[in-house]
N, C-alpha and C positions, 0 to 999 in steps of 0.2 A: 560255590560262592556263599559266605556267610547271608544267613537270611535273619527277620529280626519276629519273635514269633510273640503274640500277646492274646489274652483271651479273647476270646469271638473273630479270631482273626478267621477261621475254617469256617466260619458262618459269612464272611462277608468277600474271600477272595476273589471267588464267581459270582459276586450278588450282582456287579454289572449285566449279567448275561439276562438275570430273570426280571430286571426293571422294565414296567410295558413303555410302549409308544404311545407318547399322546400327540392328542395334533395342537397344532400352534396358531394358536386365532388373532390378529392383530387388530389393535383399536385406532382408530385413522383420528378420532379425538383425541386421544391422551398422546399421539404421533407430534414430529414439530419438523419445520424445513422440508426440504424434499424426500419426499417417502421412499424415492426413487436409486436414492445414494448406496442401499447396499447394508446400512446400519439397522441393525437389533437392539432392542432393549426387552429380553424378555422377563417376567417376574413370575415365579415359581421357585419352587425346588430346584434346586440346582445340578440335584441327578438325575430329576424325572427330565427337567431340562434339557440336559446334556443327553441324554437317551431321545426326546425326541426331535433335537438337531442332529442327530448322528448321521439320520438316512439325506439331509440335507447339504449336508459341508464336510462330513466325514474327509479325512484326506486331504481338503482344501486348504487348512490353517497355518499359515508363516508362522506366528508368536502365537505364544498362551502369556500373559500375564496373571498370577493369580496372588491375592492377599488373602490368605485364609484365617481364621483365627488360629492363635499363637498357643490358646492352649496354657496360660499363665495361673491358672484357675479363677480370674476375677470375673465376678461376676456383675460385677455393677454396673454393666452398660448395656446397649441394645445388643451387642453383636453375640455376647455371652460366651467369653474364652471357653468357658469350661462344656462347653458342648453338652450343657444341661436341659436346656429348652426343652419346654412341653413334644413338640413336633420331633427333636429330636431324641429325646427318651422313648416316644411311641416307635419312631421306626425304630429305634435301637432292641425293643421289645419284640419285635415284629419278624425282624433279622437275626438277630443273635437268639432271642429264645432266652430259657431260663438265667442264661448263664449274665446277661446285662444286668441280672441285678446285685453281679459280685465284681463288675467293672470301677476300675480307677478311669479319673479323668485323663489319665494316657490312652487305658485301651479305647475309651470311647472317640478319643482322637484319632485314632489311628483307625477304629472301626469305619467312621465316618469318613477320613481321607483315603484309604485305597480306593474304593470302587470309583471315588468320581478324580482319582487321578488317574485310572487304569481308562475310564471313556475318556478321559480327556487325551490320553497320549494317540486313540484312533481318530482325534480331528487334523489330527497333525501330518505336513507333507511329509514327503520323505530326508525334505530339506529345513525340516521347521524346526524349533528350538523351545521350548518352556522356561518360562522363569518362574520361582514362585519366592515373596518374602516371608522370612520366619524370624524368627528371636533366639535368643540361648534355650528356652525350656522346651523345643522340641527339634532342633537343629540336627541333630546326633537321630531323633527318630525319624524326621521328612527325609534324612540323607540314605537311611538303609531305604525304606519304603520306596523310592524313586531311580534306586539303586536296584532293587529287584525287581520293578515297573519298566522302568527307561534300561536298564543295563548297566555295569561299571564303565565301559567301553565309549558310553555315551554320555560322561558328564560334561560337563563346558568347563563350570566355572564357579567358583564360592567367592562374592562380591561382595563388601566390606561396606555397608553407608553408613556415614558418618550424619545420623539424625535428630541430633542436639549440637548446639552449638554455645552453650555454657553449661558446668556442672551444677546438679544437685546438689544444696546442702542439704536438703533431707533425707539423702539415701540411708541409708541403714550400716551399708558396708561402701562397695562402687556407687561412683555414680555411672550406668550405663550410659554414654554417645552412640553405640551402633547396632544396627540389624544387621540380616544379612540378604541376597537376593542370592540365589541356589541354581542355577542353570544345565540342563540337560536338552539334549539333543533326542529327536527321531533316528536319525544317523548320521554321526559325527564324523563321519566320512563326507556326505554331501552338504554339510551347513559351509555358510561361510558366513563369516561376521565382517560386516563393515567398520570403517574407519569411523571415527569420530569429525567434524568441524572442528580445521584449526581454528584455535583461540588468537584473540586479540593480542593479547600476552603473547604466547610464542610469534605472532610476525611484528612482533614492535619491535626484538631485537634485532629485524632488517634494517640497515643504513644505505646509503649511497655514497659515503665520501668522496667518490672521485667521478660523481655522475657520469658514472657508467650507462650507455643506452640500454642495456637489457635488464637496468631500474635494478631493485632493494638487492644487497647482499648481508650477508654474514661473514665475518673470519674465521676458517678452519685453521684446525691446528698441522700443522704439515710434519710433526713428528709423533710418532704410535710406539709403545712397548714391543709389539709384534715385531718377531725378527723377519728380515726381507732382506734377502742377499743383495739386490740392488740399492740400497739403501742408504750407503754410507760414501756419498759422493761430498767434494767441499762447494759451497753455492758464495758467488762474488756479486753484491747488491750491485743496486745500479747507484747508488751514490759512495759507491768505491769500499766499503765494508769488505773484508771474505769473512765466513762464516768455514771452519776447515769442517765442519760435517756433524750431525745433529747431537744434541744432547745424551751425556754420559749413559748408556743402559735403555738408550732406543735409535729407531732407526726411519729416515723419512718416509714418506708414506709409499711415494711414486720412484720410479727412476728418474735419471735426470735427463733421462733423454724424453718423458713425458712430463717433468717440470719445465723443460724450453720448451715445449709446448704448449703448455698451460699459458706460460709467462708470456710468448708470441700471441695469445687469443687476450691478453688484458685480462687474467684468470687470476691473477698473483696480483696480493698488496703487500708493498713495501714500505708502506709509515708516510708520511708527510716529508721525510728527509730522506728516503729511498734508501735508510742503513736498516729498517726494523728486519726480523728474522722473518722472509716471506709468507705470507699465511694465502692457501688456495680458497677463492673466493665461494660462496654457497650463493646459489641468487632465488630469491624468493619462487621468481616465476616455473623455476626448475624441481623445486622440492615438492613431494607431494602433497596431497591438496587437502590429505586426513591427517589425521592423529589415530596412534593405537591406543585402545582403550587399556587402562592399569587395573587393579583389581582394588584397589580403596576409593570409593566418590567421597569427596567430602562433600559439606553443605553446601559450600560457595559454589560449587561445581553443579551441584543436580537439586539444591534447597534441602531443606529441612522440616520437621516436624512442626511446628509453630509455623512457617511458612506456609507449609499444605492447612492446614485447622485455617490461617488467613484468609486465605483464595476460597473456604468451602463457604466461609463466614460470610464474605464480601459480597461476592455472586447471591448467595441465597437469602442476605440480609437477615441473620440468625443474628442472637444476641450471642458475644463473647462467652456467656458462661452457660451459652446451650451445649451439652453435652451429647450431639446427637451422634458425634463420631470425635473421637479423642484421638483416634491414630490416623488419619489419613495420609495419603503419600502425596508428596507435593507432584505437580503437572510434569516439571524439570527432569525427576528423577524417571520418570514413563516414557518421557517424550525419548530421554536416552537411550533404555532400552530397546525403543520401537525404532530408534535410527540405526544402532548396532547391529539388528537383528530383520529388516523389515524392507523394500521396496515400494515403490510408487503400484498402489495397486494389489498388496497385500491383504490378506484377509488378516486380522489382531483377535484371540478370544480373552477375555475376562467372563469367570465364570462363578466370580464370589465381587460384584459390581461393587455395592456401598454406594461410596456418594457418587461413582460413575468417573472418575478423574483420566483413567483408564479413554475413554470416551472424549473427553475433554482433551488429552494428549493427543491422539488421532486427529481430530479435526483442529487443533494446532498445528500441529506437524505435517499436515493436507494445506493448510492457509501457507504456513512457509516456505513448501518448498511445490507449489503446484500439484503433490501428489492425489491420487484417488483412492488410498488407505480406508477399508472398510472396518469395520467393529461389528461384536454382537460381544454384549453384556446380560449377565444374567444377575437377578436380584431376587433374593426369598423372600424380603418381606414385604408385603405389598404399600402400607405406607412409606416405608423409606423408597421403595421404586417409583412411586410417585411423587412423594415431597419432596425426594430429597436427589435421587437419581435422574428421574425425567425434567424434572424443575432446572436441574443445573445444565444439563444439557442443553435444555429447550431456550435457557437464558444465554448460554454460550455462541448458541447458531445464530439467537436473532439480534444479540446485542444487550447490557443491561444495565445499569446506574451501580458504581462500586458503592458497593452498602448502601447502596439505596439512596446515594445522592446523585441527586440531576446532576450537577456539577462537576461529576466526575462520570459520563459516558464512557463507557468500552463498547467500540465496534463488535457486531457480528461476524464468527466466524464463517458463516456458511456451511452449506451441508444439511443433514436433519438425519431422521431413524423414526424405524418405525414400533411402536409398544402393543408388546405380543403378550397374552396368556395363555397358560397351558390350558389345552380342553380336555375332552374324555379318552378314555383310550383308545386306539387305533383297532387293536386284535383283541379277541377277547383268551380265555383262558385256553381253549381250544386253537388257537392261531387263525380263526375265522375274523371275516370284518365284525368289529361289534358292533351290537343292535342299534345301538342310538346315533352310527355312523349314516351324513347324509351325502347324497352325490357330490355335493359342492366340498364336502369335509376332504371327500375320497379323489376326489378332481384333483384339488389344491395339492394333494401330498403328491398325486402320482406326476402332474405336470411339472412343481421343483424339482423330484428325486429325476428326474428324467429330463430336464433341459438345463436344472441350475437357475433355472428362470420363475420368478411368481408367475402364475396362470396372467391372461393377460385381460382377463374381464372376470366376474364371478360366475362359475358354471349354475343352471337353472336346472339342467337333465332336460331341456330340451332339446339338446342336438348332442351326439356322442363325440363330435368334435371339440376336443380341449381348444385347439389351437396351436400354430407351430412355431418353430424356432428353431432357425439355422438349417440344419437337413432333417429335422424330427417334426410332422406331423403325428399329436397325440392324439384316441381315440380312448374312450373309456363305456362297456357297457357292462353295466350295474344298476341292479334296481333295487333300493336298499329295504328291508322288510320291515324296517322301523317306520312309525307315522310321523316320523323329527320330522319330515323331508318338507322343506317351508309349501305352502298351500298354493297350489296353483303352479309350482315349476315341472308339474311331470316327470314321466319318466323315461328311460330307456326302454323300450320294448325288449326283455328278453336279454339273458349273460351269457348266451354262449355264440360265437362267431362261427354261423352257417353260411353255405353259397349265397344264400336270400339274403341275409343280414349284410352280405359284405357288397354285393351289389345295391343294398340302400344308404350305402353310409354316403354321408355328405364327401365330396371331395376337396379337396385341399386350394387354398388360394389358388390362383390362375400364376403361372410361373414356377409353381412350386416341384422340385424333380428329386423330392429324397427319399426316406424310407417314412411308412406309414407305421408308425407303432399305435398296437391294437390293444386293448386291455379287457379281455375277461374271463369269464367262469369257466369256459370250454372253448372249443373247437372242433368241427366238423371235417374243416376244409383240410387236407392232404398238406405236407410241410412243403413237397416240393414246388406247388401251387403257389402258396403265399411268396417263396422266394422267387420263383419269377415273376411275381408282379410287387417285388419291395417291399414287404409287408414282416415288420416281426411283431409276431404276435406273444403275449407273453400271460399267464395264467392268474386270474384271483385265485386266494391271498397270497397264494406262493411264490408269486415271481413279484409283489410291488418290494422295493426297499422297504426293510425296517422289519419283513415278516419271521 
């Protein structure tokens, strides 16, 4: 397979591997709606990010949506095409070594999108799909990069948006109307893509001329090019017409021994004077209930660029010639994707947030159609995650004045999320818990990576009992050697799981009959022991996810 090679690319192939784990601390202030829903909004880096959701939802992910920068070399805006940024020239420094400072604005593009599209492809099911949009100046590079990430085997689809909707007289040469959205597969064998919602337009040309009970039809054509050896029968109307047999250089669809049968079921229209050439009827109720999707959206179809910059304006009540985001993707165009691509109950990532629309689509697309479609959104810069990402969200759930006029309410969507930041590292250089890691830190991580479930109260280290869920009673005994450990929560007496320790652990709600997972340092107790009495027990740091 052609591969596509550019400077510091052998510095950043495996750089996924050596990014640490941090943990993910959520702020129940900067939170809005129910915290409970499922939704993320983390703000950090978005590889350290993506590194420390991996042990979290790895595997779990239906869609990726991602808008990354295009990489145009402009630099005069916040998101900064040219992947110039202070933070990003440090890690470019930091990874690539000498050689970042003989980098073109490609190679730093491409340094920068391998690793966090290589973790991004392990959140994904084995049914899940990626979209990502780009532009002409780096189309030809996202397609190899993802091509040798995702596979050739696994592409979807190169999807056409049409995101202007009058030309430029300024352009220089074109005036550009479209991106593109770039779709690859985990495995293209298990994806399937949903149908689209028929349009309006296609069932208005259902009629009922002859109020027929079984309501709206169509007329079908009853003669086809295709040859069909039964085909060339003469048909005699019912208002005395013969027709001696179809049109010069084709042939009717049906035999005509399944045309008196159609015609006996009221299947067959004959015109208002029973002489027209019969046409077999299509009835709305019968046709199916989607649309397949084409590969060009135009704007009327999924909106446009001015549309999306509208909706960011209106909700967040920015002045028109705030330039806090020039490109946004309108809601229409997401919500598509996510219905193509997504079920009631899906997990959706964006992992380059912005103004969050991504987010805004979901809990759209959750209010329409009853779904429980979750999100996690990640945003690097921490003013835009909060003016601009949590703000619009937070204004979408609860409801808000378009541009800030009373007089024009939008309901609340409902739902909420919760605003996470990244903390310290997990492990430290060594692959040990690092020092400034405290019970509750080490609680939190082991009870998701292990039930899927947030802990269900905050752990103190008073009692080695996480709490349970489903058939998993968690234990955790750790006693952390850092003095973080907040004042007065104690500790676990002691990391290694002896007969003594395991006879004092607290026992599990009263009903509870699954297995006891045990978490620490050591063991004393004999393997055969713990399996007869339910118990997996599993090793610090070796056995927690993420080590």
């Amino acid at each position: 397979m052609p591969v596509l090679n550019w400077i510091g690319k052998d510095a950043v192939v495996n750089h996924h591997r050596a990014v640490p784990y941090r943990l993910v601390h959520c702020d129940g202030a900067a939170s809005a709606g129910d915290r409970a829903a499922g939704n993320l909004l983390v703000q950090g880096d978005n590889l350290e990010a993506l590194k420390a959701l991996l042990p979290y939802y790895g595997g779990q992910v239906k869609c990726i949506y991602i808008d990354p920068p295009y990489n145009t070399g402009n630099e005069g805006w916040v998101y900064n095409d040219n992947v110039n940024a202070p933070d990003m020239r440090a890690w470019l420094g930091r990874v690539v070594g000498r050689e970042a400072e003989d980098l073109s604005r490609h190679d730093k593009w491409l340094c920068m999108m391998y690793p966090r599209l290589r973790l991004l492809r392990d959140f994904l099911r084995q049914d899940g799909v990626i979209f990502v949009s780009i532009g002409d100046d780096s189309l030809h590079h996202l397609r190899n990069l993802l091509d040798e990430i995702f596979l050739p085997q696994n592409f979807l689809e190169n999807v056409i948006w049409q995101k202007s909707y009058a030309p430029r007289s300024s352009a220089k040469h074109f005036s550009s109307s479209h991106e593109y959205v770039i779709s690859y597969c985990k495995n293209l064998k298990e994806f399937q893509l949903n149908s689209l919602p028929r349009t309006n337009k296609q069932n208005s040309v259902y009629k009922n001329l002859d109020n027929d009970p079984r309501g709206p039809w169509r007329p079908n054509n009853l003669a086809a090019r295709n040859y069909y050896s039964k085909g060339t029968y003469p048909i005699t109307c019912p208002g005395g017409r013969i027709i001696n047999g179809p049109p010069r250089g084709s042939y009717w669809r049906v035999s005509k021994e399944k045309f008196l049968a159609l015609d006996a079921d009221n299947r067959i229209y004959w015109g208002k004077d029973g002489n027209n050439v019969p046409a077999p009827k299509i009835f709305l109720s019968e046709v199916s209930k989607g649309r397949t999707p084409e590969t060009i959206w135009t704007y009327d179809e999924v909106g446009h660029s001015q549309e999306a910059k509208k909706e960011v304006l209106s909700i967040l009540e920015f002045e028109d010639n705030d330039e806090v985001f020039i490109t946004p993707k309108p809601v229409r165009l997401i919500k598509q994707i996510i219905q193509l691509a997504t079920s009631p109950g899906d997990l959706i990532l964006d992992s380059f947030a912005r103004s969050g629309t991504t987010g805004h689509a979901v809990l759209d697309l959750n209010k329409q159609d009853g779904g429980n479609r979750r999100f996690i959104l990640v945003e690097m810069e921490e003013p835009i995650a909060t003016k601009v990402t949590a703000a619009r969200l937070r204004r979408v759930i609860t409801g808000y004045n378009r541009g800030g006029d009373p007089d024009k309410p939008v309901g609340g969507l409902g739902g909420g999320f919760r605003y996470c930041r990244l903390g310290a590292a997990l492990f430290d250089e060594f692959g040990d818990i690092s020092a400034g890691v405290t019970f509750a830190d080490l609680a939190a991580h082991i009870f998701f990576t292990e039930t899927g479930m947030p802990i269900p109260s905050r752990a103190t280290g008073t009692t080695p009992l996480l709490g349970t869920h489903g058939d998993r009673a968690v234990y955790l005994l750790f006693s952390p050697e850092s003095p973080a450990q907040e004042e007065g929560s104690g500790t676990t007496p002691g990391t290694v799981l002896t007969p003594d320790a395991l006879a004092t652990l607290p026992a599990p709600p009263k009903g509870f009959n699954g297995t006891q997972v045990i978490y620490a340092g050591g063991t004393t107790i004999p393997p055969d022991r713990l399996r007869t009495q339910n118990i997996a027990f599993k090793q610090i740091p070796y056995q927690i996810e993420g080590a």
